[in-house]
Structures are given as C-alpha cells and as structure tokens.
C-alpha positions in Angstrom: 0.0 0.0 0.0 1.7 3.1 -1.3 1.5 6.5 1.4 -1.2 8.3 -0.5 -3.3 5.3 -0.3 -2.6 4.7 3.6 -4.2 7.7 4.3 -7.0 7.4 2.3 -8.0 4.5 4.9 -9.9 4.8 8.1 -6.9 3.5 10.2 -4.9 5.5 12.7 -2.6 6.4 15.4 -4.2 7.4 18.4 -3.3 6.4 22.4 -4.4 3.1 23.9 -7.4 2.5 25.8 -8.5 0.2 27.9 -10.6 -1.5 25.6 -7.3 -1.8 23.3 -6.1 -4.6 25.5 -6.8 -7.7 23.9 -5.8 -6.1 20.0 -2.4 -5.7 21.6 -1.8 -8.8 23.1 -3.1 -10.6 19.9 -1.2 -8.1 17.6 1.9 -8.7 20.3 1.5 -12.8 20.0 0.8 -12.4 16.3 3.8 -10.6 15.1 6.4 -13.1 17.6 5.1 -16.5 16.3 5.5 -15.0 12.6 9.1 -12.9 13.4 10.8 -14.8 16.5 11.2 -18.8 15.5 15.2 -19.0 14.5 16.9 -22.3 13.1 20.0 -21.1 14.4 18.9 -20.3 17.4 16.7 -23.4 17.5 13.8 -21.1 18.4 10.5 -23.2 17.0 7.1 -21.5 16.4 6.1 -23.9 19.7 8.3 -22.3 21.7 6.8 -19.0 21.3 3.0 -20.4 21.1 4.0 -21.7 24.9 4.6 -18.1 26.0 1.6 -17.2 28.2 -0.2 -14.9 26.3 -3.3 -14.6 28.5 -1.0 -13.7 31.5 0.0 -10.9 29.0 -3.8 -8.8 29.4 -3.3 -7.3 32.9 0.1 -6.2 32.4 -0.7 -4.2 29.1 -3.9 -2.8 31.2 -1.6 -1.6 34.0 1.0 -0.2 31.0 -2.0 1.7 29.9 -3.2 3.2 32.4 0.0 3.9 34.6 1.2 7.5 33.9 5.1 6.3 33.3 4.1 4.0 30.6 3.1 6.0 26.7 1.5 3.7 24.4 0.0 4.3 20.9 -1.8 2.3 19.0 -2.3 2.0 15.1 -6.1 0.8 14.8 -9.4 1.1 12.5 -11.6 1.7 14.7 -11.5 -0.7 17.3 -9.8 -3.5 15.2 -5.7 -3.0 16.3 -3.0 -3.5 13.9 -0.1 -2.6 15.8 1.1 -0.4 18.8 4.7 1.1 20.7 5.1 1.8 24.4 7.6 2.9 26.0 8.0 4.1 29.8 10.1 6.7 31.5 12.3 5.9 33.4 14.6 9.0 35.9 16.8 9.6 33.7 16.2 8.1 29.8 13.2 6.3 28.2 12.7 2.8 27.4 11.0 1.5 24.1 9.9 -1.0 25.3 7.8 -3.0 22.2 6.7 -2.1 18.8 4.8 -4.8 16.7 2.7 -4.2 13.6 0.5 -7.2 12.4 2.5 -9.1 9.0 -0.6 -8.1 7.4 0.3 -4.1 7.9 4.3 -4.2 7.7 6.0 -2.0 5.2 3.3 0.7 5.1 5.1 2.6 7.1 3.3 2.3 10.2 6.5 1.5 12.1 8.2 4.5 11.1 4.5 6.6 12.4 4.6 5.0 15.4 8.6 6.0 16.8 7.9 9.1 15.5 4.3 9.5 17.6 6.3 8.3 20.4 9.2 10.1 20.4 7.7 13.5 19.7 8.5 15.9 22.7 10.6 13.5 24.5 14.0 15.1 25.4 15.8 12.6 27.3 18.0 9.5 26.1 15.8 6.7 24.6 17.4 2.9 24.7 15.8 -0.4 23.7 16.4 -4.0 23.4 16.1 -5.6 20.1 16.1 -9.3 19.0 19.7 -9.9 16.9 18.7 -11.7 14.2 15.6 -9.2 13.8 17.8 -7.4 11.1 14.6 -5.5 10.1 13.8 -3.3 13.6 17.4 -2.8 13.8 17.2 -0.6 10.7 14.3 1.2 11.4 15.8 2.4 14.8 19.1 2.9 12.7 17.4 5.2 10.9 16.2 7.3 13.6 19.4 7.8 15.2 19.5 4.6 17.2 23.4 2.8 17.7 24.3 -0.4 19.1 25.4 -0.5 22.3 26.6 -4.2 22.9 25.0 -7.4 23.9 21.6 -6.8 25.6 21.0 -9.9 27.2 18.2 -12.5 26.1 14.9 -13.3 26.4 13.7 -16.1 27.7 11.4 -18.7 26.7 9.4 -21.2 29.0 11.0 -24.4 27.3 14.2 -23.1 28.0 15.7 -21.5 25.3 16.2 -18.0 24.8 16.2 -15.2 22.3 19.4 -13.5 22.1 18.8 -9.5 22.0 21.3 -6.5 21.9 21.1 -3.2 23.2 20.4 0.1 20.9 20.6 4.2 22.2 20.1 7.3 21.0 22.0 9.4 22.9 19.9 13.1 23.3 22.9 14.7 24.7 21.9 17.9 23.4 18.1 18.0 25.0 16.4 17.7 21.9 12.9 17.3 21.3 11.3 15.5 18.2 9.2 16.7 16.4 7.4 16.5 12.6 6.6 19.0 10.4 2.4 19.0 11.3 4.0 20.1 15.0 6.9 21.9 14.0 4.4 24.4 12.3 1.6 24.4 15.2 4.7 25.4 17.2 6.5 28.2 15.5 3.6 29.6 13.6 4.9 29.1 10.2 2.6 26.8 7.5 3.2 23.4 7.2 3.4 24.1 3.2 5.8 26.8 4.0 8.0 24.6 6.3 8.1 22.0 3.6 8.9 24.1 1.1 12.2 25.5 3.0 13.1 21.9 3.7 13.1 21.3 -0.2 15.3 24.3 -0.8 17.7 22.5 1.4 17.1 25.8 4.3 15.5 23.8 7.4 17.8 20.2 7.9 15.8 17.2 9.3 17.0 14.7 10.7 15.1 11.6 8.5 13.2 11.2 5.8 10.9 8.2 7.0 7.4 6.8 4.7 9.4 9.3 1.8 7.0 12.2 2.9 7.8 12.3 7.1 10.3 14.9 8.5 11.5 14.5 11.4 12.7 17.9 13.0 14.8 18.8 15.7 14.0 21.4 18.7 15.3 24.2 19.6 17.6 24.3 16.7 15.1 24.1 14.0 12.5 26.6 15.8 15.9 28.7 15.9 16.6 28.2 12.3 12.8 29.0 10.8 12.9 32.0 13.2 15.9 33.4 11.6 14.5 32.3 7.8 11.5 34.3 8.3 13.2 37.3 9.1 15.9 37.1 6.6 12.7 36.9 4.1 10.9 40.4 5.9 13.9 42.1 5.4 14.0 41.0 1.3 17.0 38.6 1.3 16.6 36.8 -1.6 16.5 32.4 -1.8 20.2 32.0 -2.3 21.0 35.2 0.2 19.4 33.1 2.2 21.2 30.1 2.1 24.7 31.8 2.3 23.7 33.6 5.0 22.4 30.2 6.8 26.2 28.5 6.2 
C-alpha cells in the first residue's frame, strides 16, 4: 500500500485504551510467532505459542493506564494492527515494544509510530532488540538509534532464549522530536511553507521516514525558521538566504 493510499484508509494512530487490551496482546502474540522462530537459534514456532499470552492482558492494562508508561496504538476503529510503548524511566526512556501485524508491515506504520512516540521527549531513549531481527534494527538505525553491545536474552518457557542486543540514542543535546504538522503548530509558520524550506535544502531534518515524514529537531530548528523568516521580511533573496544560513 503506497502512502497516499494509507491515508485514504480509516486507520490510525491514536493512544491506547483500555478497551485496546486484547488487540495488543493478539497483535503482540501475532507478530512473535511469525518474526521470532530462528533455526540457528533453535527457536521453534512452539516455543513462542508456549509463551503465556493470557497472562500478557493485565500487564498491558496496567501499562495503559499507569502515567510512566506511553502507548500508541495503530487501529481502524476498534480493530488493532499494531502499537509502541515505551516508559520513563529518571533519567532516559525505554521503548519498550513495537509490533505491527504481517498483514500491515511496510506501510510505514513503524516509522509513524517511533515518530508519535518520540515526539517531545527530550531525554535518552534505549531499547532492546532481538539480533537476528535485522529488520527493527534498521528502522531504529534510521532514527538515530546505535548499538550499544550485547543486551541480554529473552527467555522462553521451554528453556531457550532469544538473544537480543542493546540500541541508544543518545539526546545529549536536549532535543525534542518533532514532525513537520508540530513543528508548524509550534512556530507559527505553514506546514506548506516549512516543507517548502526543507526542499530548498534551508531547514535540515533529521530523516526522511514513509518518503514524505520529516523529522525535526528542537530548539535548533524553531531557531533556524525564526531566523529564515526574518531574513525573508527584510527581502533577502532564496540563495542570500542560504549563504547567509552556512
């Protein structure tokens, strides 16, 4: 499903609610019993049917309603197709899951739902994430994400164990995240208009995710636009502009 079309649908991101519970779980068991089974590994699809999924509900109703736990879910109405959480910890964030149903992968729902997530947060976010899921690993290599060594492992009730590693972005600088619909609700400037200085190569971003997402940077790029604007009041022309930006 291309972008344009993804957004012609009824589905969306919006937070979790209690009645969200059992999509997640399913969406949760789903995704692991396609993804997780490993020859090498010798992790079997059995091994990760045996994980107790029903013991799974009251845990995601205490991560939705507890106030150090965000989760967002990507649902049509009530019908769930995929979700992230993370929690806050004293000093960084944890992503703690992100799943997306098979049947909604590369639509770039995954991509939507780190950015939802990690819009305002201005601390250090870290996660663990399965080795041999080669996949995840890019997408939070995209955002910024770096390993950080071996994470540990998961494991399984026969016994065996999934090995994961650890991955950080480091927001040394107190950054906050942002996309281009918030970046203009914040500074005041059009959403066309911000795009259109991103084009010109005038506002820098820090991705490119779903070929039409932005993902900005605060304060710097609030900083930046505020200095454009003015630059444009007092008549600098497009490529005054840009010299004067370098």
């Amino acid at each position: 499903m291309s972008n344009a079309a993804r957004e012609q649908t009824n589905i969306a991101i919006r937070p979790a609610t209690a009645d969200d519970v059992i999509g997640i779980v399913y969406v949760q068991a789903t995704t692991w019993i396609a993804q997780y089974p490993n020859d090498t590994y010798g992790v079997t699809e059995a091994d990760i049917r045996a994980i107790d999924w029903h013991g799974k509900v009251p845990e995601w109703r205490h991560m939705i309603t507890s106030p150090d736990y965000s989760v967002w879910v990507v649902a049509e109405d009530k019908n769930v197709y995929g979700f992230v959480t993370a929690v806050e910890h004293p000093t960084a964030y944890e992503l703690y899951a992100l799943n997306i149903l098979p049947a909604h992968q590369n639509q770039g729902w995954g991509s939507a739902l780190i950015e939802t997530l990690l819009e305002g947060i201005s601390a250090d976010v870290y996660l663990q994430v399965a080795t041999y899921n080669h996949g995840a690993r890019r997408l939070y290599e995209r955002y910024g994400f770096a390993e950080t060594g071996a994470g540990g492992s998961f494991p399984l009730p026969g016994g065996k164990t999934i090995p994961t590693l650890h991955m950080r972005y480091d927001n040394d600088q107190g950054h906050q995240f942002v996309t281009r619909k918030s970046l203009a609700a914040r500074s005041g400037v059009r959403e066309s208009t911000i795009k259109w200085y991103t084009e010109q190569g005038l506002l820098s971003h820090r991705q490119q995710e779903a070929k039409r997402r932005r993902y900005y940077e605060l304060p710097e790029t609030l900083q930046q636009l505020e200095e454009i604007q003015r630059l444009r009041e007092s008549g600098y022309s497009l490529v005054e502009i840009r010299k004067h930006l370098k």
